[in-house]
C-alpha positions in Angstrom: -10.3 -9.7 -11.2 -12.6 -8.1 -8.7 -15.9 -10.4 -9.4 -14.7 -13.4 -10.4 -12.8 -17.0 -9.6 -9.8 -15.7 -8.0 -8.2 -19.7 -9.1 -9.3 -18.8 -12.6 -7.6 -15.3 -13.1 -4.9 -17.2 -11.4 -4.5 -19.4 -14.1 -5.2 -16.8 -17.0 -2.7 -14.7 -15.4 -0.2 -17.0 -15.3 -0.9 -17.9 -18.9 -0.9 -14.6 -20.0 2.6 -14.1 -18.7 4.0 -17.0 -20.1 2.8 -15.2 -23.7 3.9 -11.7 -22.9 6.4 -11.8 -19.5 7.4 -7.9 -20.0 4.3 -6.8 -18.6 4.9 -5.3 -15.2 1.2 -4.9 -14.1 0.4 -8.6 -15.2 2.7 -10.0 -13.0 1.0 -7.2 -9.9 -2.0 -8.6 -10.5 -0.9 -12.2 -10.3 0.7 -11.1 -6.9 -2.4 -10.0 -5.7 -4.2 -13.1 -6.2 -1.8 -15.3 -4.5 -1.4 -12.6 -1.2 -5.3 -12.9 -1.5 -4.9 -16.6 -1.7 -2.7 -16.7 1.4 0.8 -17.6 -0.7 2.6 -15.0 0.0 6.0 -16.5 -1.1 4.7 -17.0 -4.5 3.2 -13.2 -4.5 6.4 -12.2 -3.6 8.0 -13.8 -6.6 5.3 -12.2 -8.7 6.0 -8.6 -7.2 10.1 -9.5 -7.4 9.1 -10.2 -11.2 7.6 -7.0 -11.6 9.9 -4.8 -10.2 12.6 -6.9 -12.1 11.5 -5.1 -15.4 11.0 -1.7 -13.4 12.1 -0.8 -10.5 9.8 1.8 -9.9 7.1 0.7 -10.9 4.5 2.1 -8.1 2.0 -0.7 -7.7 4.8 -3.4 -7.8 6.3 -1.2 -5.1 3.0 -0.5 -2.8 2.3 -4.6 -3.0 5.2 -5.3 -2.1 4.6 -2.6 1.0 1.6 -4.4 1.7 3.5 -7.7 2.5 6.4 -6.2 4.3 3.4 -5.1 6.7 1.6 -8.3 7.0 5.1 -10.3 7.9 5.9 -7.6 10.7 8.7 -6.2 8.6 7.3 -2.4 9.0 10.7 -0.3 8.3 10.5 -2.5 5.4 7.2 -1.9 4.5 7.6 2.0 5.1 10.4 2.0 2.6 8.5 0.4 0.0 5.3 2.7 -0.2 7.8 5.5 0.0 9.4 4.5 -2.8 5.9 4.0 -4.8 5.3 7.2 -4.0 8.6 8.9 -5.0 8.4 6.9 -8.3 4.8 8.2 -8.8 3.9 11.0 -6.5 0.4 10.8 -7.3 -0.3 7.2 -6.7 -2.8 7.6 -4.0 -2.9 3.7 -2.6 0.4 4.0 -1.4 -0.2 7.4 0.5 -3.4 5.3 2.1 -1.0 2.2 3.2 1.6 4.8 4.4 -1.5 6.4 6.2 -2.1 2.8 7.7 1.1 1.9 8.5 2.0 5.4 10.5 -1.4 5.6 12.6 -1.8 1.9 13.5 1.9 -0.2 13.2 4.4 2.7 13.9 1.8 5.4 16.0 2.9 8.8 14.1 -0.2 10.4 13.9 1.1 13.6 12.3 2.9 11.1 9.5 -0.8 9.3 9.1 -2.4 12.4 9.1 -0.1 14.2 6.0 -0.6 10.8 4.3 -4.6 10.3 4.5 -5.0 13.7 3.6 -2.9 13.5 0.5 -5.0 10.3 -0.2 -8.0 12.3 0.1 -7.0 15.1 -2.0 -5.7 12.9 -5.2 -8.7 10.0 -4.7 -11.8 12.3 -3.7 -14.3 11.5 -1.2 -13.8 8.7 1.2 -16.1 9.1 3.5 -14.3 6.6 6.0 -10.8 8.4 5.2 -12.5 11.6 6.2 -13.6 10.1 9.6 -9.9 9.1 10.3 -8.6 12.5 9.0 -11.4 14.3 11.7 -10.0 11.2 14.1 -6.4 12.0 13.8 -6.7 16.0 14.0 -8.7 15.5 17.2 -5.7 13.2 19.0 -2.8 15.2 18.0 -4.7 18.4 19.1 -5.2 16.6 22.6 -1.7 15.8 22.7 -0.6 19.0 22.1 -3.1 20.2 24.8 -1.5 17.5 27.3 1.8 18.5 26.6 1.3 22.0 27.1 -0.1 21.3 30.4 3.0 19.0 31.5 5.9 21.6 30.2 
């Protein structure tokens, strides 16, 4: 899926599932393709499908963050990745989006902060993670600072 002709896995997708419809991630990845394609109602059908044969299921449930966010629907969005993340603790693109959504969409630095570091513990070494981790230490210790100073 990565290298190659986003219309053709479309297609294999898509014929995949009509063979074997109880796959979960299938239908995730078929989402993907179609949000990448700019449908987004048909990707949400394809997460709706997934989460249809498991609710929890934590990429089903981090996609369908992902297009909460990009239709403005943040409280949405929040509650999705949360739930991807209390389905699967450890599922470390959801604690990345949450990341996302708290330091740019809902500005809770401390929230971004616990969320990218968590990312950074269960995915390694992001080098760009670490620079907003360094990023987000710095602001909140200035606010603190600034606060202090107008008590």
């Amino acid at each position: 899926m990565a290298a190659g002709d986003d219309i053709d896995a479309q297609l294999r997708f898509a014929d995949f599932l009509l063979r074997y419809p109880d796959y979960p991630g299938a239908h995730v990845n078929l989402a993907i393709l179609q949000a990448r394609a700019g449908d987004d109602l048909k990707a949400e059908v394809s997460i709706q499908a997934a989460l249809a044969l498991d609710a929890h299921y934590a990429p089903a449930l981090n996609q369908l963050g992902m297009l909460r966010r990009r239709q403005g629907r943040f409280d949405e969005a929040e509650d999705a990745y949360l739930r991807a993340v209390e389905a699967q603790p450890d599922y470390a693109l959801a604690h990345y989006n949450l990341g996302v959504l708290n330091e740019l969409y809902l500005q809770r630095l401390a929230a971004a902060l616990m969320h990218f570091e968590r990312y950074q513990s269960l995915n390694g070494g992001d080098e760009q993670v670490e620079k907003w981790i360094a990023d987000l230490k710095r602001r909140l210790e200035s606010n603190q600072r600034t606060a202090n100073v107008t008590e």
